[in-house]
N, C-alpha and C positions, 0 to 999 in steps of 0.2 A: 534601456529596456523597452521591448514592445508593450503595444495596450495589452489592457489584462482581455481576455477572451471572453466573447458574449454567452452567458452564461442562461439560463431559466430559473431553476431549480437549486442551485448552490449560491452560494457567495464566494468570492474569492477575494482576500488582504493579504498584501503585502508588508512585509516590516523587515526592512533588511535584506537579509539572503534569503529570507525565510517566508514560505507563501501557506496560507490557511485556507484549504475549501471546505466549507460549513455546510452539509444538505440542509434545506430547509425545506422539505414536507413531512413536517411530526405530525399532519393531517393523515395521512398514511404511512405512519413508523420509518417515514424515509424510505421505502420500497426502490428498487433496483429499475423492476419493470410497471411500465402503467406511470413513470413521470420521466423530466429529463436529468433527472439524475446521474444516469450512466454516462449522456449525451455528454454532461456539463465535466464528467469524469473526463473523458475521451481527450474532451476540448484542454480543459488545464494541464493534463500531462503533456501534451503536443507544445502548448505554451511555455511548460516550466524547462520540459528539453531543448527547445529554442533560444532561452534566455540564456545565459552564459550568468548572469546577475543571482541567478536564483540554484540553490545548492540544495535545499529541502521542503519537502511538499508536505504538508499535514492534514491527515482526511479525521473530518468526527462529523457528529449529529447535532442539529438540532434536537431539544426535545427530549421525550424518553427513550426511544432509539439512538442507536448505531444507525442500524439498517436491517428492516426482515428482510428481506429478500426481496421474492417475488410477490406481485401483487394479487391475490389468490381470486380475486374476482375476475382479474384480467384472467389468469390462466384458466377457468373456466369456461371462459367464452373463447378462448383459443385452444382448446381441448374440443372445440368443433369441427377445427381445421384436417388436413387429408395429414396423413404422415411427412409426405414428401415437404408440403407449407410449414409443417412444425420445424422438421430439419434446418431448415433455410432460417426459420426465426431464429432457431438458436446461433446459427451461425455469423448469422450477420446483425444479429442485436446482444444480445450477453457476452458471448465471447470475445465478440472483439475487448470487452476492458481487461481480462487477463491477459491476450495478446499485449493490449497496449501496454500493460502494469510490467509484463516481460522487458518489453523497450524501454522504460523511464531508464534517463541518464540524471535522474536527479532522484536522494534518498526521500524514500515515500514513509511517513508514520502513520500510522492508525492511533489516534488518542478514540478509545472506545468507550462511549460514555453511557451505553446501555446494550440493549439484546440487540447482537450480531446472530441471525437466523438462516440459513440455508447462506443465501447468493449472499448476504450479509456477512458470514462467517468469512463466507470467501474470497471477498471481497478485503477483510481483515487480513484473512493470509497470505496475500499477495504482495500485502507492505513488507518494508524489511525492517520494520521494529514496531511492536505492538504493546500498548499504555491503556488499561481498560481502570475505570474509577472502579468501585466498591457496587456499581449499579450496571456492569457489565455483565450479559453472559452470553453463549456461544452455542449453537446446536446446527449441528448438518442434519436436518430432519427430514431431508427429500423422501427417504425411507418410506414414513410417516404419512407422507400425500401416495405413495405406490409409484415413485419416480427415482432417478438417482440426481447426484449432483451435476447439469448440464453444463456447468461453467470451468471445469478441472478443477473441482473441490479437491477428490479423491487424488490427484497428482499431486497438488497442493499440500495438502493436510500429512502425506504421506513426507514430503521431503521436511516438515515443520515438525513432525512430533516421531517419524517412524514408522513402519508400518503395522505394527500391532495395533499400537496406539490409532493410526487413522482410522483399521478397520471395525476395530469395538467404536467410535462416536459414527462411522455410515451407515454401519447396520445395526446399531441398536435407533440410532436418533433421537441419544438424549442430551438433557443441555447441562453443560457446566456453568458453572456459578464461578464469578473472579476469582477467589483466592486458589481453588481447582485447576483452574485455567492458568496461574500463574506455576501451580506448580509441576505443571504437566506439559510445560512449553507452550502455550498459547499466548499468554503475555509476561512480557520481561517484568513489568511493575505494575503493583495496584495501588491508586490514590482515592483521598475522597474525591466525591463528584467536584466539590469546589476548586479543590486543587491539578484537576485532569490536564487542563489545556496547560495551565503553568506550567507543569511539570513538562508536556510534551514540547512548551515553543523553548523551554532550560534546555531541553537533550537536544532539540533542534539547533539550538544555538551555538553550542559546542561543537555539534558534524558544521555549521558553518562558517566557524570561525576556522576552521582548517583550509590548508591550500583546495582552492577551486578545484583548479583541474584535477588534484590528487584524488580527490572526494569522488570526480568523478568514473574516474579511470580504477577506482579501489569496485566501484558498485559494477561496474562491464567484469573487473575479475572475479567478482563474489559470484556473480551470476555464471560466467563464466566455469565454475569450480564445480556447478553443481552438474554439468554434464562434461567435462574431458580428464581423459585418463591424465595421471599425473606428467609424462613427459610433455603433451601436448601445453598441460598448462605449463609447466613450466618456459615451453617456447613463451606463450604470451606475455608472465610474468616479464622473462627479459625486451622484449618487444617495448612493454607499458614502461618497464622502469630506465630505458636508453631515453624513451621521449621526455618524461619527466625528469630527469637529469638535467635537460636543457634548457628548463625552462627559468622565466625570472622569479617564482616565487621560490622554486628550490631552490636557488640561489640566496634568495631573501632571507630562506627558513636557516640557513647556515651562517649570515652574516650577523642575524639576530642572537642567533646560540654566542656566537664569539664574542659576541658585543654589548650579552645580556642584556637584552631592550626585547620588546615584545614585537614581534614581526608586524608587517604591513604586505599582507597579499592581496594582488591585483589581478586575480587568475588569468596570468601570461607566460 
């Protein structure tokens, strides 16, 4: 395994297959923009798709945040800027983490341990499994400021909940509370706060304990599924499942079944 990536603004542990990135500015609710936050995002996914060792990535907060978003004194002083300056900020500073969050080859959770706000939310919705405590809650309020979501909230939210559903939380901009958000598809489980991260490194541990490369090549099809028509996926599915065929853990996972003993994968 490579060093862990030099970070600012998060922490990043390793236990296993399983890697934990912690924001740690509750000085500012964990904001998006105005720390290196994003930056330190950026850096660990590039990291975790690198490592071949590492199967699941786990984002939460320091603090009583998740993540608000944006940092509203920063976007006030960049609300001075010409349009064309704005454009480019978004482009080459927020978006990129949804771009990146699109490419992770390793399953991302969100253990959400308080208010996920604007770029926060969406930032949530970008994992492919979301775990909010009992002190979780969730609002696209870009509305709210007289702006929309700049980071593909609205794309986001729409393939997560549907599009009725996305379009009552963008244009109203109000906030769901956990147990709402869990039954509305926002989050698969609600814990106590104490219990949050347990709960999220238990589900992580289980996507890890599975063949590597399986794991990985299941998250290219998921993603995969959400934009090709069904014959096309189906070309991939055969594609994904000739290569895995061959390999030594699928091998492994068969000799174990016969053998009743508990597998040992080496993702090869």
């Amino acid at each position: 395994m490579s060093a862990l990536p030099q970070i600012k603004d998060c922490t990043l542990a390793v236990d296993g297959r399983i890697a934990v990135l912690t924001f740690k500015r509750d000085d500012v609710r964990n904001t998006l923009t105005g720390t290196e936050i994003g930056s330190d995002i950026l850096a660990s996914l590039a990291w975790a798709n690198a490592n071949a060792e590492i199967s699941v990535l786990i984002l939460t907060g320091e603090g009583s945040a998740f993540s608000a978003g944006g940092n509203l004194k920063a976007m006030r002083e960049r609300g001075k800027s010409a349009s064309h300056e704005l454009e480019q900020y978004y482009r080459r500073g927020i978006q990129r983490i949804p771009l990146a969050m699109e490419q992770a080859e390793v399953i991302v959770i969100a253990a959400v341990n308080g208010p996920a706000i604007g770029a926060g939310f969406d930032l949530a919705s970008m994992c492919d499994l979301r775990i909010g405590s009992t002190n979780a809650q969730f609002g696209e309020t870009f509305v709210n400021l007289g702006i929309i979501p700049g980071d593909g909230g609205a794309w986001l939210l729409s393939r997560t909940l549907g599009p009725q559903r996305a379009a009552e939380l963008v244009y109203t901009g109000r906030v769901v509370k956990a147990e709402e958000a869990r039954e509305i598809g926002i989050l698969l489980e609600v814990t106590g706060p104490d219990q949050l991260l347990a709960r999220a490194r238990e589900l992580a541990g289980v996507i890890a304990a599975k063949p590597p490369l399986a794991i990985r090549y299941a998250k290219r099809l998921m993603k995969l599924a959400q934009r090709q028509g069904l014959e096309e996926h189906l070309e991939a599915c055969a594609a994904f499942q000739a290569i895995l065929q061959k390999t030594d853990d699928h091998a492994e996972a068969l000799a174990a079944f016969f053998e009743k003993r508990s597998a040992q994968f080496q993702g090869k």
